[in-house]
N, CA, C and O atoms as a GROMACS GRO file, in nm:
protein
  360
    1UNK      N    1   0.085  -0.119   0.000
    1UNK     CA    2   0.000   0.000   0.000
    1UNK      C    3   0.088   0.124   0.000
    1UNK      O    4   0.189   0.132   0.071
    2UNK      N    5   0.046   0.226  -0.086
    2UNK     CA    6   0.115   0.333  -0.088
    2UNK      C    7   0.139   0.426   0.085
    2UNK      O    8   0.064   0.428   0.182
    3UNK      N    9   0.230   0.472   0.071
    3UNK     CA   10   0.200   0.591   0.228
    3UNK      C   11   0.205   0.698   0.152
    3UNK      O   12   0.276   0.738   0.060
    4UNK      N   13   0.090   0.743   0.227
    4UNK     CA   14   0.057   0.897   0.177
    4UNK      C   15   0.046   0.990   0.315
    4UNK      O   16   0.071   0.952   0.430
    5UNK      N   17  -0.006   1.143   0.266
    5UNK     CA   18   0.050   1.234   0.409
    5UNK      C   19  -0.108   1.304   0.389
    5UNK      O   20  -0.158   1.348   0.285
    6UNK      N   21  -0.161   1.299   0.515
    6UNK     CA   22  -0.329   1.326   0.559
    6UNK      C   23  -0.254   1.462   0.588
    6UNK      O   24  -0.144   1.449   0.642
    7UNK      N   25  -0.305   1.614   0.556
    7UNK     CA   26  -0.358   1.681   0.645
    7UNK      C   27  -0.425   1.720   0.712
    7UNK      O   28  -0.532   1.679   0.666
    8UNK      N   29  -0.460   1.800   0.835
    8UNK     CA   30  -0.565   1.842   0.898
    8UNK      C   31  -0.568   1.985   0.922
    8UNK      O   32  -0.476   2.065   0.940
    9UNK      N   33  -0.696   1.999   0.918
    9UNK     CA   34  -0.725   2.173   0.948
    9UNK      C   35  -0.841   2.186   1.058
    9UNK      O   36  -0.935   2.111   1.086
   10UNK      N   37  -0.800   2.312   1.110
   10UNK     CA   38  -0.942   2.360   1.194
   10UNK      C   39  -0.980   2.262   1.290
   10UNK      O   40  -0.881   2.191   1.307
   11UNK      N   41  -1.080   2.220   1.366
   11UNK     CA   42  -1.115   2.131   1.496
   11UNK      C   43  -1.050   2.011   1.490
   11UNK      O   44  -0.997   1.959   1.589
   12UNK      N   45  -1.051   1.946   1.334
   12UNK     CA   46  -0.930   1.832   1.313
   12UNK      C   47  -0.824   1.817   1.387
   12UNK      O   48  -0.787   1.744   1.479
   13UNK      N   49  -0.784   1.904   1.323
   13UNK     CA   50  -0.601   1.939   1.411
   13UNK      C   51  -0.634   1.959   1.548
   13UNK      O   52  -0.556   1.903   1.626
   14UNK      N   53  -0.709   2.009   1.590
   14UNK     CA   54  -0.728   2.059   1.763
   14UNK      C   55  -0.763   1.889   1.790
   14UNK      O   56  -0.688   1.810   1.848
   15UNK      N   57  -0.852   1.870   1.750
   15UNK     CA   58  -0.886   1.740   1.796
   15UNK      C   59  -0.784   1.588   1.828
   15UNK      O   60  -0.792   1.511   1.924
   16UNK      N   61  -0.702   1.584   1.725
   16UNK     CA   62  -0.554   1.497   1.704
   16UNK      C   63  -0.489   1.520   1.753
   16UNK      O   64  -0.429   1.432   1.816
   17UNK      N   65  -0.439   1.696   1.761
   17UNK     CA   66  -0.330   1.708   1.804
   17UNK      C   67  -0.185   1.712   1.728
   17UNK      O   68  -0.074   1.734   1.777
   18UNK      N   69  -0.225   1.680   1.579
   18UNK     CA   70  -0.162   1.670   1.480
   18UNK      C   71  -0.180   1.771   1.388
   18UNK      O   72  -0.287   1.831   1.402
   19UNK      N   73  -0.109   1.808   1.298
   19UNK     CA   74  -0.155   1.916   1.171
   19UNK      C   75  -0.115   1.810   1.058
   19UNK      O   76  -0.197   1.824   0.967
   20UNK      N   77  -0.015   1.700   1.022
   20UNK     CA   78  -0.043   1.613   0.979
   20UNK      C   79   0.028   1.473   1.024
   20UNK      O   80   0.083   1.459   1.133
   21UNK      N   81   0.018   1.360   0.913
   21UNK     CA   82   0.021   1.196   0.955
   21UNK      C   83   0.058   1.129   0.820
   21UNK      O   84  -0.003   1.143   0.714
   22UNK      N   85   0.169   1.054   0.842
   22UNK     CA   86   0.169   0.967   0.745
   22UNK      C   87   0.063   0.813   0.805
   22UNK      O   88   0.038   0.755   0.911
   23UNK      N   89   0.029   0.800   0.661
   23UNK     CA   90  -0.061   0.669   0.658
   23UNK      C   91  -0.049   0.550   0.562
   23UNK      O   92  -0.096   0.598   0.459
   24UNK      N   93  -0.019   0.442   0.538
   24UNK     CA   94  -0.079   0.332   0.450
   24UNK      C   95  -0.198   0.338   0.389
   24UNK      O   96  -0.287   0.322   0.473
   25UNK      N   97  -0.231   0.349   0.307
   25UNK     CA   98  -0.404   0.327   0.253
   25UNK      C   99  -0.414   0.337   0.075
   25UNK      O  100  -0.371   0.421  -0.004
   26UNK      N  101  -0.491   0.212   0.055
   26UNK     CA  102  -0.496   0.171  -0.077
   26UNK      C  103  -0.608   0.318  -0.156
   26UNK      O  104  -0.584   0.380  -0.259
   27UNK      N  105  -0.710   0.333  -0.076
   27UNK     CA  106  -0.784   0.397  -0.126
   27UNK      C  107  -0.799   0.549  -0.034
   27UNK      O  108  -0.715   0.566   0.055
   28UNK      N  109  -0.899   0.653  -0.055
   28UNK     CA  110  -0.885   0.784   0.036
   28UNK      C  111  -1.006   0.702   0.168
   28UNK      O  112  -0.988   0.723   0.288
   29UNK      N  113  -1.121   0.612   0.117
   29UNK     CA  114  -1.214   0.563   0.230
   29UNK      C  115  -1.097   0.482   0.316
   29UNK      O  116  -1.050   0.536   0.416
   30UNK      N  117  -1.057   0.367   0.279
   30UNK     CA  118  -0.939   0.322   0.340
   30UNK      C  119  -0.818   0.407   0.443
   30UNK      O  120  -0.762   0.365   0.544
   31UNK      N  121  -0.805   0.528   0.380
   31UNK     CA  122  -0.712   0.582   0.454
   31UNK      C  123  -0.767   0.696   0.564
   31UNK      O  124  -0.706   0.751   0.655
   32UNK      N  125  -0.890   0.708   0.526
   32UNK     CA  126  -1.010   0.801   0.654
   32UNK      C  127  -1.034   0.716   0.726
   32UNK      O  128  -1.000   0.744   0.841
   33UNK      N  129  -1.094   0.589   0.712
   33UNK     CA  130  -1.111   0.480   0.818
   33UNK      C  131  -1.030   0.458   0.882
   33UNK      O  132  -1.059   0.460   1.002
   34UNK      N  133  -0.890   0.426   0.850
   34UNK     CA  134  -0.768   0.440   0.911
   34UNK      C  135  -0.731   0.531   1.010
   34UNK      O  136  -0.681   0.498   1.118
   35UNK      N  137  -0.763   0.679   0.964
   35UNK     CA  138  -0.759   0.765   1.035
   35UNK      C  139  -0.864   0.773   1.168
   35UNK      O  140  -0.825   0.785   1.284
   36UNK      N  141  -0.968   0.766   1.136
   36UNK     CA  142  -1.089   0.697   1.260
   36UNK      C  143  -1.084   0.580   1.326
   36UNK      O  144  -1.154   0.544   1.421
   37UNK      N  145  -0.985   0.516   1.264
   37UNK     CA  146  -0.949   0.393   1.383
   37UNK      C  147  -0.843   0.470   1.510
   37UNK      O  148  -0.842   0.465   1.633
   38UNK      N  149  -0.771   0.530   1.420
   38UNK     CA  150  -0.671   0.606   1.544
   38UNK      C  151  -0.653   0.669   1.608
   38UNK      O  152  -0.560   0.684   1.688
   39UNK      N  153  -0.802   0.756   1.570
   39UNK     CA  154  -0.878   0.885   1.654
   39UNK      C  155  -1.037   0.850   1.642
   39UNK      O  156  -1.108   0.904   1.557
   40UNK      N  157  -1.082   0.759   1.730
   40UNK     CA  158  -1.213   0.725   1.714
   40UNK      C  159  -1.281   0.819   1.679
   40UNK      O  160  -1.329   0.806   1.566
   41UNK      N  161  -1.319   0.969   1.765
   41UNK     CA  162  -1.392   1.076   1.732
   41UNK      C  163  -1.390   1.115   1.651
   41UNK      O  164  -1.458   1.218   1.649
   42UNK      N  165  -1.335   1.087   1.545
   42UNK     CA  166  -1.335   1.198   1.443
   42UNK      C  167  -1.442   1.071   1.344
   42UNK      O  168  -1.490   1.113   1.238
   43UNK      N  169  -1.459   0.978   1.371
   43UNK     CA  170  -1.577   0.903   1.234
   43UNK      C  171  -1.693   0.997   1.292
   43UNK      O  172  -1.739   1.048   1.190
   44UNK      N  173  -1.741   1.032   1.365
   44UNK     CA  174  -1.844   1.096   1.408
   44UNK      C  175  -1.870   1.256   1.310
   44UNK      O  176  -1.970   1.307   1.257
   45UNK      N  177  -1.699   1.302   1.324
   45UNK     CA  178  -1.658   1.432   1.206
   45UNK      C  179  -1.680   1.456   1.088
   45UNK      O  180  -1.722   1.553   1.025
   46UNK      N  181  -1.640   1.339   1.062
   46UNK     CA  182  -1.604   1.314   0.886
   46UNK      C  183  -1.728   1.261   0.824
   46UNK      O  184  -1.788   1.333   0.744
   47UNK      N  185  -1.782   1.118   0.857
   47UNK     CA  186  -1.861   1.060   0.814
   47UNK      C  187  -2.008   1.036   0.871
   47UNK      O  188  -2.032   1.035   0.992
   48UNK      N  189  -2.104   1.019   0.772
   48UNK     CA  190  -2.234   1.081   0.827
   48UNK      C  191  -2.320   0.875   0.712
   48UNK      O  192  -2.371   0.841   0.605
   49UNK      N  193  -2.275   0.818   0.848
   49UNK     CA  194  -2.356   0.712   0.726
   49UNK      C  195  -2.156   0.614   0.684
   49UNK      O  196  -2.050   0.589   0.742
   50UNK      N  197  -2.213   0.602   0.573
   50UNK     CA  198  -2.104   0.517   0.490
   50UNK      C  199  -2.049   0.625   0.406
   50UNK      O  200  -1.967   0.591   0.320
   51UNK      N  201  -2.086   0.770   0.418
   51UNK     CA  202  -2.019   0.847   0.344
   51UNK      C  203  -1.946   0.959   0.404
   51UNK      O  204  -1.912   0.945   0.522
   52UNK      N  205  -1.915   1.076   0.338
   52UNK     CA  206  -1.824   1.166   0.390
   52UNK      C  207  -1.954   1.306   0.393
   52UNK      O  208  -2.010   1.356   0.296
   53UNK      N  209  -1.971   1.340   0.542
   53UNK     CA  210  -2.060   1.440   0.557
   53UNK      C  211  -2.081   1.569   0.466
   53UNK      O  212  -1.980   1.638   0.455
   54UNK      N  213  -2.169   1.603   0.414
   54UNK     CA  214  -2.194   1.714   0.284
   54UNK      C  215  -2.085   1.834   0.336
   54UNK      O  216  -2.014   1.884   0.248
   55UNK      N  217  -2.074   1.866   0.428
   55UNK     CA  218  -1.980   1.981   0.426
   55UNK      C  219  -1.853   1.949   0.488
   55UNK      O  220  -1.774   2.035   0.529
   56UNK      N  221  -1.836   1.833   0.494
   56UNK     CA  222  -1.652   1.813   0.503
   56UNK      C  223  -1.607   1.822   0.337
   56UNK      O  224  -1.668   1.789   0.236
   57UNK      N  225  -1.468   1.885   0.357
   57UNK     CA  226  -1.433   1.888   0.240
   57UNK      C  227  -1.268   1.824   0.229
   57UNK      O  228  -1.172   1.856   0.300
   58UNK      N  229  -1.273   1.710   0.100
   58UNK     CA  230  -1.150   1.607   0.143
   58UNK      C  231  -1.087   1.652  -0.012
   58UNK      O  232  -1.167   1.668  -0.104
   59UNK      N  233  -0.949   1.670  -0.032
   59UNK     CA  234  -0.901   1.700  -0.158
   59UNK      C  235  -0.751   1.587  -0.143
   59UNK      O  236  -0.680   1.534  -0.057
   60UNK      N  237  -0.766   1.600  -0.304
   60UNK     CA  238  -0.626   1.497  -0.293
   60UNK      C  239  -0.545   1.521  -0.385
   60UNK      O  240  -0.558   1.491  -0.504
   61UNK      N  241  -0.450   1.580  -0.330
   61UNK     CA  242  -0.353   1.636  -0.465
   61UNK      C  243  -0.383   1.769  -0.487
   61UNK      O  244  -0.326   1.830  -0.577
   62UNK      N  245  -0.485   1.834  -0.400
   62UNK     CA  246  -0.551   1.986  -0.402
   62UNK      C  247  -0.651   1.973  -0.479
   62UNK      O  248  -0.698   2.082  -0.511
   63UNK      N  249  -0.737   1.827  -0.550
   63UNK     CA  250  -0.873   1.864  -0.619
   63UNK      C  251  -0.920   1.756  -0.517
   63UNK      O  252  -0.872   1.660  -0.457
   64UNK      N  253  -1.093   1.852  -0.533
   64UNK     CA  254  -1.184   1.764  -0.403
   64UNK      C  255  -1.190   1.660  -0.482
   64UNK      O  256  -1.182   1.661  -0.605
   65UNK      N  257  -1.206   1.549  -0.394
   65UNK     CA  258  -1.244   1.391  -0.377
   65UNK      C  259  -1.400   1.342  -0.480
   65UNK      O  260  -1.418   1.236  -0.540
   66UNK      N  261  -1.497   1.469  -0.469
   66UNK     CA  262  -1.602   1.475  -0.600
   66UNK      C  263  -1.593   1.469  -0.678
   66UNK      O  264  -1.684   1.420  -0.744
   67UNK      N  265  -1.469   1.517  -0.743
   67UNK     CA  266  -1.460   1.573  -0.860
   67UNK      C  267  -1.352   1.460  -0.966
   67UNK      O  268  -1.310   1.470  -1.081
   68UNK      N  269  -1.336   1.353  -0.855
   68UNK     CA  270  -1.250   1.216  -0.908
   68UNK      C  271  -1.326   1.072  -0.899
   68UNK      O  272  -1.394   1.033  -0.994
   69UNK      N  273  -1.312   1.007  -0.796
   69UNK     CA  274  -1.391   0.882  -0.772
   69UNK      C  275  -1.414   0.890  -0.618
   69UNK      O  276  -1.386   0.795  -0.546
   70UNK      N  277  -1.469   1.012  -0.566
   70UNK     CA  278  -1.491   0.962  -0.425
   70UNK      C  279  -1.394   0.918  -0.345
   70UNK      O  280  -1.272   0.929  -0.342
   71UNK      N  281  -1.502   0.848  -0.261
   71UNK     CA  282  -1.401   0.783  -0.128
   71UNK      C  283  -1.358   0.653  -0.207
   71UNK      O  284  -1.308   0.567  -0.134
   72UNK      N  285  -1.366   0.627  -0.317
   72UNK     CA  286  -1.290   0.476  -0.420
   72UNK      C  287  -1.204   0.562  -0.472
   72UNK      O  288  -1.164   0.505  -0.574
   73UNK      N  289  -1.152   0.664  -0.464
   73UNK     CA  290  -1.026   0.707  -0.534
   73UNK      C  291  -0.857   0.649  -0.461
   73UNK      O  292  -0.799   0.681  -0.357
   74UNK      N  293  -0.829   0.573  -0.550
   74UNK     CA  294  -0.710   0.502  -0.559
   74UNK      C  295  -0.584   0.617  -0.509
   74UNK      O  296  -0.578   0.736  -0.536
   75UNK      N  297  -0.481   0.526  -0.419
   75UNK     CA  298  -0.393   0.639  -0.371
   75UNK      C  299  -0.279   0.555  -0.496
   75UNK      O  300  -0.283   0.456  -0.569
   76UNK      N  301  -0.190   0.658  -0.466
   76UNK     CA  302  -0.048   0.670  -0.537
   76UNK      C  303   0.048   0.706  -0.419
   76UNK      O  304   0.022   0.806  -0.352
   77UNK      N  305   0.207   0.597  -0.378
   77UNK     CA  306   0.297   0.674  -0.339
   77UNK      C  307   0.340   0.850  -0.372
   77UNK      O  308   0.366   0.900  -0.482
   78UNK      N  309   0.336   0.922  -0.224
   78UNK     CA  310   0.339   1.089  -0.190
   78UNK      C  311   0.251   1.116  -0.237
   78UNK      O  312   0.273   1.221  -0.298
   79UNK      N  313   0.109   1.074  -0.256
   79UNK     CA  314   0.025   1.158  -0.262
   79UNK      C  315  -0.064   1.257  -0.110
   79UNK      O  316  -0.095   1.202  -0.005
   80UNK      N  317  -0.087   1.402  -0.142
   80UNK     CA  318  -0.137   1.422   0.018
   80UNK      C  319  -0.315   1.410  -0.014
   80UNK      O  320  -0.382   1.436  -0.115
   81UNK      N  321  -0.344   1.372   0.089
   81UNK     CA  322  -0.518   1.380   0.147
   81UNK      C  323  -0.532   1.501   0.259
   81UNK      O  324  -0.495   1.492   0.376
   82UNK      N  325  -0.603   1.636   0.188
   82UNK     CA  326  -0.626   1.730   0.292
   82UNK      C  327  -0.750   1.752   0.325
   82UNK      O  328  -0.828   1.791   0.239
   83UNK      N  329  -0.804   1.724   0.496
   83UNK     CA  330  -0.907   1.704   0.536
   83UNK      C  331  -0.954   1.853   0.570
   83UNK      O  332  -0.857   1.912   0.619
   84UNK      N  333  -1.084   1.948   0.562
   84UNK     CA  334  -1.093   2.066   0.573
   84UNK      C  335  -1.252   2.063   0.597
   84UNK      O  336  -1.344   2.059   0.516
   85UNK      N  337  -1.248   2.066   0.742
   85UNK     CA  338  -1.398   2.092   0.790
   85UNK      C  339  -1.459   2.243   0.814
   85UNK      O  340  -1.379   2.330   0.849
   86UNK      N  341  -1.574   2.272   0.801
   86UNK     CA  342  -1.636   2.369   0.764
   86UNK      C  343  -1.585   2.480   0.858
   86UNK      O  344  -1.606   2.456   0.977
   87UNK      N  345  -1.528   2.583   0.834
   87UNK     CA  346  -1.476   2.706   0.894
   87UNK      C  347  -1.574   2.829   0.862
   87UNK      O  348  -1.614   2.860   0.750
   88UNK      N  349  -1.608   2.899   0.998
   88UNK     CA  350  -1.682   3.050   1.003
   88UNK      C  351  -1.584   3.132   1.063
   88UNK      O  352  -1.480   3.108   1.125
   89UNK      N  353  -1.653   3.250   1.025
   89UNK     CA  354  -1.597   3.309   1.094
   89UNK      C  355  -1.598   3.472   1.015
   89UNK      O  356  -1.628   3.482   0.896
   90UNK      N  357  -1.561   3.590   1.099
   90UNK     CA  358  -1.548   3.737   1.029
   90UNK      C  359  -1.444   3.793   0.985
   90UNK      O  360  -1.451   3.906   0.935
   0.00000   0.00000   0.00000
C-alpha cells in the first residue's frame, strides 16, 4: 500500500493534536477509516452514514475527492489527502 500524508485543518487538528500523519491506505475511504481507527472521534466528524458528511471537504492532490472517484479514489505513493472541515468566521 502506498503511504501517503493526511492533512488536517481547523477542529481536526485541535482534535488529534496533529496538523499532519503519514498513513498506509490503498484507497482515500481506506485511509479516513484508518484515520478513525486512530482517533475514534473523528468518524463521528467526517462521516455521516457510509459516506463523507456534505460539508466536510477532502481533496487529494488539491482537487476535491467529487470531482474524481470519491471515497474509491485510488492512492499513489506521496500523494497528500487534505481534510478541511467547515470554517466561520469574520
Amino acid at each position: 500500500m502506498p503511504k501517503i500524508k493526511v492533512r488536517l485543518f481547523a477542529n481536526l487538528r485541535e482534535y488529534t493534536g496533529a496538523k499532519e500523519l503519514e498513513l498506509e491506505a490503498g484507497t482515500v475511504k481506506e485511509c479516513l477509516e484508518m484515520l478513525c481507527n486512530i482517533f475514534p472521534g473523528l468518524k463521528n466528524m467526517i462521516f455521516k452514514g457510509e459516506n463523507i458528511h456534505p460539508y466536510m471537504n477532502v481533496f487529494l492532490n488539491g482537487r476535491n475527492i467529487s470531482e474524481l472517484n470519491g471515497l474509491g479514489t485510488a492512492l499513489n505513493p506521496d500523494d497528500e489527502i487534505a481534510i478541511f472541515p467547515p470554517v466561520s468566521g469574520g
